[in-house]
N, C-alpha and C positions, 0 to 999 in steps of 0.2 A: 204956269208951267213949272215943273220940278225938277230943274236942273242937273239935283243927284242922279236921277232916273239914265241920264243921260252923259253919264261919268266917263265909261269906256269913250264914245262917239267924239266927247270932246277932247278928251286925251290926245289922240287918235288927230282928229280934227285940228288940234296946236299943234301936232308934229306937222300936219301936210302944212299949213301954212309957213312953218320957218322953211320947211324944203322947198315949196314954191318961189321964198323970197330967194333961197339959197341960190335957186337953180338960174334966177337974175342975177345975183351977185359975185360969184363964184367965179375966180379966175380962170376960165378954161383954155388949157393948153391939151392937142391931140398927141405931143412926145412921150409923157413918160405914159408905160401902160399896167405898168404895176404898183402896189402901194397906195396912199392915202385914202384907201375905203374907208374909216372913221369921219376924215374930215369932208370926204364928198357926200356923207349919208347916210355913215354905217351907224351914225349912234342913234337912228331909227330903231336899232335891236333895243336901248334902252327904255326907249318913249311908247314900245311896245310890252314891255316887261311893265311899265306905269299902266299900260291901258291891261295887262293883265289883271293887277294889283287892281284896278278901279272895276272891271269884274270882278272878280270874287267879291270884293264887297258892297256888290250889287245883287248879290244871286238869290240874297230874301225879299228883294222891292217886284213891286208889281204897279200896271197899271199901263191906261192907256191914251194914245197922244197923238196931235195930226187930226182930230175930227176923227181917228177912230182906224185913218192908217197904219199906227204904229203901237204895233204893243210889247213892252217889258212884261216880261215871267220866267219862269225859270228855263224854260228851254233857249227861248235867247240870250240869255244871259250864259247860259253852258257855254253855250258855241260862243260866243262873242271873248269866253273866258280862251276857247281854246284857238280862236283865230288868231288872239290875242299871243301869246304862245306860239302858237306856229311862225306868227310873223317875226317874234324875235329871232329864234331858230337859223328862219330861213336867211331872215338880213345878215344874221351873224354870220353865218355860212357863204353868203357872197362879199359881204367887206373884210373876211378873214383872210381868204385866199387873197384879196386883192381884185378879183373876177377878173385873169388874164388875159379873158378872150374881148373885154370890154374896153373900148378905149377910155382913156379919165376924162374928155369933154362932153361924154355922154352920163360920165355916173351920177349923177347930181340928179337927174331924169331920171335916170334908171333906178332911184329910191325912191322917187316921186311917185314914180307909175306903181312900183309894189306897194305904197302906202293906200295912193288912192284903191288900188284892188279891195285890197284888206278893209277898207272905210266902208264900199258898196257890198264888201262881204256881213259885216257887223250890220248893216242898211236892212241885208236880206234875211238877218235873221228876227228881227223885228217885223217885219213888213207882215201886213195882214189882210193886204188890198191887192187884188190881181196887178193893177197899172202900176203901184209902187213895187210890186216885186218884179215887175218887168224892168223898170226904169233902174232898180237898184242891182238888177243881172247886171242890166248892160253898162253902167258902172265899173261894175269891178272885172268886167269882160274884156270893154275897151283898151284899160291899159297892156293888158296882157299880149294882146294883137300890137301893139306897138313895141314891146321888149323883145318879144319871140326873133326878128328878125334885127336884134342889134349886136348879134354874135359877128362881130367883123371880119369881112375877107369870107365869109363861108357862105357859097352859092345855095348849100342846104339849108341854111336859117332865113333867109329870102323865100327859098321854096314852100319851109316848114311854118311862115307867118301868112304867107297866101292862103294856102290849105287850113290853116286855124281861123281866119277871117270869113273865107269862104263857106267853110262846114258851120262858123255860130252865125252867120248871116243866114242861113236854113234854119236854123234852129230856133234863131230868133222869129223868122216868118212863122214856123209852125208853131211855136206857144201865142202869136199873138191872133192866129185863126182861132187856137183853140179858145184864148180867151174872147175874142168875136161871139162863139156860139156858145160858148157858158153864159156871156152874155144877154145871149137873144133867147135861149132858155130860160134862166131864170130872174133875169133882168136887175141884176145886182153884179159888182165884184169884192164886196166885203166878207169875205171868207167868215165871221163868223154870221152874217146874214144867210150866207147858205150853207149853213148846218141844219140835217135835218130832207134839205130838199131829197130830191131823188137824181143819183148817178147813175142808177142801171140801163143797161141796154132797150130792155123794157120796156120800164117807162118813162123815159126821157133823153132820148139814144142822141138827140142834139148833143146835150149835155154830158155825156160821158162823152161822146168821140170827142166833144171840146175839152173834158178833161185829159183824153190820154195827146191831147197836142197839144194842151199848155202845157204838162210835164218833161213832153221832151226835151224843152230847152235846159233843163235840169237834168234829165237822161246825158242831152250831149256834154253838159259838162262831166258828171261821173265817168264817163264813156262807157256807158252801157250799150250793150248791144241792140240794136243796129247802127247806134248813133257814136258808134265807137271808131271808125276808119282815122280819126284826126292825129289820137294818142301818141302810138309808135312813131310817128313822122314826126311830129312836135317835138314827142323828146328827145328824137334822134337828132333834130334840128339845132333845137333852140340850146344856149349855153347850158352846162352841166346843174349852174346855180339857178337860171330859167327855168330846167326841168324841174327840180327839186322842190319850186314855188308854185307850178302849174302841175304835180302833180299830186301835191295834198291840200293846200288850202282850198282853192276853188271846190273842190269835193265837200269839204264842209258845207257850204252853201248852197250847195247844192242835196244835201243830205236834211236838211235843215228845212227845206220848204220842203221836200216830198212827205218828211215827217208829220209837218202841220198838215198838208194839203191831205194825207193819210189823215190821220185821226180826228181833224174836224171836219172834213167832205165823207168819208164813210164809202169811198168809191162799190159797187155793185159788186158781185162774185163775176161778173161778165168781166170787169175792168183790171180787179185781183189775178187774175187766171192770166188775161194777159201780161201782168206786169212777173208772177213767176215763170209764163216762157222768155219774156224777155230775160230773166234771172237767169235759167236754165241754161239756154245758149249763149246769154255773155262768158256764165262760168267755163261752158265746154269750149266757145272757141278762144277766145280770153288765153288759156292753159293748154289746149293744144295748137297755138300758136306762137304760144312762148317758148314751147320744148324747141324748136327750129332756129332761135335763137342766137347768135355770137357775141353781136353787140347787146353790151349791159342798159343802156337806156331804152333802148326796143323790148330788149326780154321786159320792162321793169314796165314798160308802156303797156303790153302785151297782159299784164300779170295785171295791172290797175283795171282793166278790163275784167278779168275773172274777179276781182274782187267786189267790184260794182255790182255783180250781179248775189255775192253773199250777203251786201247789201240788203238785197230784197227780198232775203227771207224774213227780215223783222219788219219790212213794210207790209207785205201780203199777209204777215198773220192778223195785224189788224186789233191788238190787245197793248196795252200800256207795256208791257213786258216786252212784244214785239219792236217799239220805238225805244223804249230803251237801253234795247241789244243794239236798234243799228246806231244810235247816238253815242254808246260805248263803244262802238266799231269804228264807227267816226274819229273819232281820238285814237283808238290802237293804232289804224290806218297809217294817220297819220305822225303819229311817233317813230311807227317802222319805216316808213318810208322816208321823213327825214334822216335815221339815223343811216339808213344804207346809203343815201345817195351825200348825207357828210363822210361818208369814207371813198366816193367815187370823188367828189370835190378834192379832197386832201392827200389822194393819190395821184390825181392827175394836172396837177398845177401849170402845166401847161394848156389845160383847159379842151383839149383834145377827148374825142371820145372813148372808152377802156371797153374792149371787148376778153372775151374771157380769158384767151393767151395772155393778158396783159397783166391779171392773177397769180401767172405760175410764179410759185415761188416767195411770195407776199407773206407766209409764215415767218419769212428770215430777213426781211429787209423791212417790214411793219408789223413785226408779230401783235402788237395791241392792236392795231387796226383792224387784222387778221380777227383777230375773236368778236372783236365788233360787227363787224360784217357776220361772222356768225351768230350772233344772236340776232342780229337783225334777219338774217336767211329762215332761220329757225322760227322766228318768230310768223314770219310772211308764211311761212308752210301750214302754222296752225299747232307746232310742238309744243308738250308740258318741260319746263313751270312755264312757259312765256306770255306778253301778252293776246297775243295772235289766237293761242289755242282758247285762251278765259272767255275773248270776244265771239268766236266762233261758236264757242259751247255755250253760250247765250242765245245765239243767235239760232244754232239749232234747236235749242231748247223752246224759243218763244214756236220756231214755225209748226213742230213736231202737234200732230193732233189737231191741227187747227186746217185739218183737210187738204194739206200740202205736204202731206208724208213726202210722196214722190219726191219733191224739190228737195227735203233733207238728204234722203239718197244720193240724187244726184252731185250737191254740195260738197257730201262725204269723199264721194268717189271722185269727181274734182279735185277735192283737197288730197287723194292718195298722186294724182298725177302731176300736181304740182311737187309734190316731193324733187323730181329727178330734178327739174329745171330749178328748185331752190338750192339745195344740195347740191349743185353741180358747181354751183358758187365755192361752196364752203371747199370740193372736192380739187377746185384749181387752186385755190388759195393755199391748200394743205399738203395736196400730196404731188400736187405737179412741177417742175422744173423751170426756169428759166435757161435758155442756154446761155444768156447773157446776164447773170443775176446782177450782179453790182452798178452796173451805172447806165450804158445807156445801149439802143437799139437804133443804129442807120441815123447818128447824132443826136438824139432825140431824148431825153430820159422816158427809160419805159414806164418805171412806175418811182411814186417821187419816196425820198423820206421822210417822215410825216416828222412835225415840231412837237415839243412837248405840251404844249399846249391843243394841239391837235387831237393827240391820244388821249389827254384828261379830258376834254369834252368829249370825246366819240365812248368814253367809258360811262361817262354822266347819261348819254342817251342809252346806255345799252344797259345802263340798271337801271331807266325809265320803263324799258321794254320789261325788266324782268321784273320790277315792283308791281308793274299794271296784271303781270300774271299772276302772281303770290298774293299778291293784296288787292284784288280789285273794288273791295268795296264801297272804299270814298268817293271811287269818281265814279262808279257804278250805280250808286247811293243818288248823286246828285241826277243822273241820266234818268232814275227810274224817279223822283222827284218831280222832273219834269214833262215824262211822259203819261203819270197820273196825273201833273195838273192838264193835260192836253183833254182826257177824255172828256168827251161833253155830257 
């Protein structure tokens, strides 16, 4: 076995075990509740920066391992590259604030559980075999059902981990029917044994309905529609730093096997047609359910929704070009959404949730943050130079021709109605008032002032967003790499 192959997993793999031992040895007191996120498990963000570093230089090895479960190539190694990334981000982002809404005898766990996620994420983009990519969802599924509800004292993050338990506990029953009857169709689960077979309704209608119900456990994670009702409640729920974790990495992984499952299953024009209504209507309600919006993690739940389903414009085209937009989009995604919800983090330090009034005024008491958040708005809208628009116009560009005009349309005109609800951000931030601007609201600080260290990094993510617009083509390069090695 070749060890290198397997650089990232072990990285990754030595972190969870010193935080396993941690989470034994670790002196826990429930008093203090702020402070020593490094020493409870914030230097996970480092060990994740190593397992970055051991992607990348992994992204030319191939091959494969497990009897033939597991394979190295360039598309998992992409993503493994950018989970990798995300996780540091995200750690940085909850050991930085402190995660005030966490008590300190839970944080020790509360690293553990984001590690193991991220491990069963890195699992899933390798996996090649129905049961291992089942096994490796629910992996990095599990711990997440366990953080959601460790926002203390809040009756809503109990509510918010039930409903997340509940809806993947569906979702997991309906991918493993579907793998049932792919099964008894074609009497394999090795995905590259069935390349070639037949997905259509046609002639093999077991077979595809077993396909479109093993995907939707990958549906529910994206929150595509219909399997989308969990999002808004979750993130309304779950801590500021929780949401920020659940609502871009898992999407990778779930972006990651639809890709495979696209381009080596070849699903039918029966199966494609459904996955662009599914696209269609996540986009439309997705966005006109976010316009109705107050609260910032709802609008942001609401908006992940429409984007899941832009998504599926480079899954339904079905061309190397197609996976390469949404694996590009997969990363834009995900850089915009960490970078907005590090500015919800670092305004709200009291860990409370920021609904738009909580904005006004933010040009003059965090003018840096202020412009972060706008290129982050700006970006999630799909505006030039940023990277939102680069991804999209990929994205439109793979589906356009390939018999799904219609869905571009619709996309387009999505993306003009998300305008209001993105800008509506930038619009409180900018030009609206606090009548209380300097310190606090009914004893409470409204909105905090950010450390300088706070602003240097929310600047670092906001010339991430604008490099990935201007210059997409190194990570674009590697995306369309990996989506020609997928064709068969």
């Amino acid at each position: 076995m070749r060890l290198d192959l397997l650089a990232p997993e072990l990285v990754l793999g030595l972190a969870l075990l010193a935080l396993f031992v941690q989470t034994l040895t670790t002196r826990k007191t429930a008093e203090p509740r702020t402070g020593g996120g490094f020493l409870y498990g914030g230097w996970l963000a480092y060990a994740a920066v190593a397992s970055a570093v051991a992607s990348a230089a992994t992204l030319g090895l191939s091959g494969l391992m497990f009897y033939g479960a597991y394979q190295i190539d360039a598309l998992s190694q992409f993503f493994k590259l950018l989970i990798s990334v995300g996780l540091a981000i995200a750690t940085h982002n909850a050991s930085f604030g402190g995660t005030p809404e966490l008590a300190q005898d839970k944080r020790s766990d509360y690293y553990l559980f984001l590690a193991l996620s991220a491990f069963g994420l890195m699992l899933l983009a390798s996996s090649v075999e129905l049961i291992t990519i089942v096994i490796s969802l629910e992996i990095s599924s599990f711990c997440l059902y366990a953080i959601v509800p460790l926002r203390a004292e809040k009756p809503e993050a109990v509510e918010a981990g039930i409903k997340y338990v509940m809806f993947g506990a569906v979702a997991t029953a309906l991918a493993l029917f579907g793998l049932a009857y792919i099964m008894a169709a074609h009497q394999t689960t090795y995905l590259p044994a069935l390349v070639g077979r037949d997905f259509g309704f046609a002639g093999a209608p077991l077979a595809a309905l077993g396909l479109v119900l093993f995907a939707v456990g990958f549906f529910y994670k994206l929150a595509l529609f219909p399997f989308h009702f969990w999002a808004p409640d979750v993130y309304d729920g779950a801590s500021n730093e929780t949401a920020a974790y659940i609502a871009t990495l898992p999407k990778l992984g779930a972006v990651v096997v639809l890709v495979r499952l696209a381009s080596l299953l070849g699903p039918g024009p029966e199966v494609a047609m459904v996955l662009a209504v599914f696209g269609a209507l996540s986009m439309t309600l997705g966005n006109l359910m976010a316009l109705a919006q107050k609260d910032i993690k709802r609008l942001l739940g609401f908006s992940s929704v429409a984007h899941a389903g832009y998504i599926m414009l480079g899954l339904v085209a079905g061309t190397s070009e197609g996976f390469a937009a949404a694996s590009f989009y997969a990363l834009v995604y995900l850089v915009m959404n960490l970078t907005i919800f590090w500015v919800v983090c670092r305004t709200s330090p009291s860990g409370r949730n920021l609904v738009l009034d909580d904005l006004a005024g933010m040009h003059r008491r965090a003018p840096i943050l202020a412009f972060v958040l706008a290129v982050a708005a700006f970006a999630l809208v799909g505006l030039p130079p940023t990277a939102g628009f680069t991804g999209k116009l990929f994205l439109l560009s793979a589906a356009w021709g390939r018999g799904f005009d219609w869905l571009v349309v619709v996309a387009a005109v999505n993306t003009a109605i998300s305008i209001f609800y993105y800008l509506n951000l930038v619009r409180y931030a900018y030009t609206a008032e606090s009548d209380e601007p300097s310190e606090s609201k009914g004893g409470v600080a409204q909105l905090a002032r950010p450390t300088a260290w706070a602003n240097a990094f929310g600047l670092v993510l906001a010339a991430v967003v604008l490099a990935l617009g201007v210059l997409p083509s190194p990570m674009f390069n590697l995306a369309a790499a990996a989506g020609q090695q997928l064709m068969p």
